[in-house]
C-alpha positions in Angstrom: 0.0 0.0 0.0 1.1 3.5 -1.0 1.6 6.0 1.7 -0.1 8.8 2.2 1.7 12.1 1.8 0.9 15.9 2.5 0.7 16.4 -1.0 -1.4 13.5 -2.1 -3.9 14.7 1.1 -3.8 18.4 0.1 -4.9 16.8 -3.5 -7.7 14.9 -1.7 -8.7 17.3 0.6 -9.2 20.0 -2.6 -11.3 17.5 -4.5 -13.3 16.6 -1.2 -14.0 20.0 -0.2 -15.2 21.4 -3.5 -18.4 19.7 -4.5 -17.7 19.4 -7.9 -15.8 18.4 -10.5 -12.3 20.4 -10.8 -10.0 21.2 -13.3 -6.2 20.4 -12.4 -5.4 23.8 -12.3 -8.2 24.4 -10.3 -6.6 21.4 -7.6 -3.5 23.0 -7.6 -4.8 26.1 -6.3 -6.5 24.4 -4.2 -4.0 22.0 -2.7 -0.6 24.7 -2.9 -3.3 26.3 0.5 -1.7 23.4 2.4 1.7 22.7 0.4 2.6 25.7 -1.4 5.5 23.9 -3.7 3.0 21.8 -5.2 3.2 22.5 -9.2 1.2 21.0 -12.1 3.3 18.0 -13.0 2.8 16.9 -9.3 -0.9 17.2 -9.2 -0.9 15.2 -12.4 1.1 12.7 -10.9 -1.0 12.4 -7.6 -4.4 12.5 -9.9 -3.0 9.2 -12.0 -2.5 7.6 -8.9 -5.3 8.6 -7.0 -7.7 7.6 -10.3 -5.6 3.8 -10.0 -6.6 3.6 -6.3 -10.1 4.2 -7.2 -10.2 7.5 -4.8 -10.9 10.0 -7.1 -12.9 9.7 -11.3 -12.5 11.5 -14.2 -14.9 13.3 -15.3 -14.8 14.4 -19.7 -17.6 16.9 -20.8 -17.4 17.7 -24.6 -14.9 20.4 -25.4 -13.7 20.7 -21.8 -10.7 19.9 -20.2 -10.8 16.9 -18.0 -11.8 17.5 -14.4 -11.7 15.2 -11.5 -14.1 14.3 -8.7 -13.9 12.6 -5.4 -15.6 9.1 -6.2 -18.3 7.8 -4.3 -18.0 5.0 -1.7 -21.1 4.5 0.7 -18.6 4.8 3.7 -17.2 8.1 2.7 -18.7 10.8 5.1 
């Protein structure tokens, strides 16, 4: 199992706390609240892993960027 780090939480946290469907960009500002080195590559990075774990989905809309979105699990609060 992978660790959990600061940056992968702030990531988390961003996507938990917004409600909706973000952009990455829009997670980075988010998340660099908490860990102000995070950059772009990083949040990509942590959104890859965080989609293989199942945590988080990605959302397409036509002609939008991709955005991402905590996933549902009936024992998430």
């Amino acid at each position: 199992m992978e660790r959990q780090t600061r940056q992968r939480q702030a990531v988390l946290d961003a996507i938990d706390h917004a409600g909706r469907a973000l952009t990455p960009a829009e997670i980075l500002a988010l998340a660099q609240a908490s860990v102000a080195s995070l950059n772009l590559s990083t949040i990509y990075r942590h959104l890859n892993a965080l989609q293989d774990n199942a945590r988080i989905n990605k959302v397409m809309l036509p002609g939008q960027a991709a955005r991402f979105e905590a996933a549902c699990d009936a024992g998430h609060h």
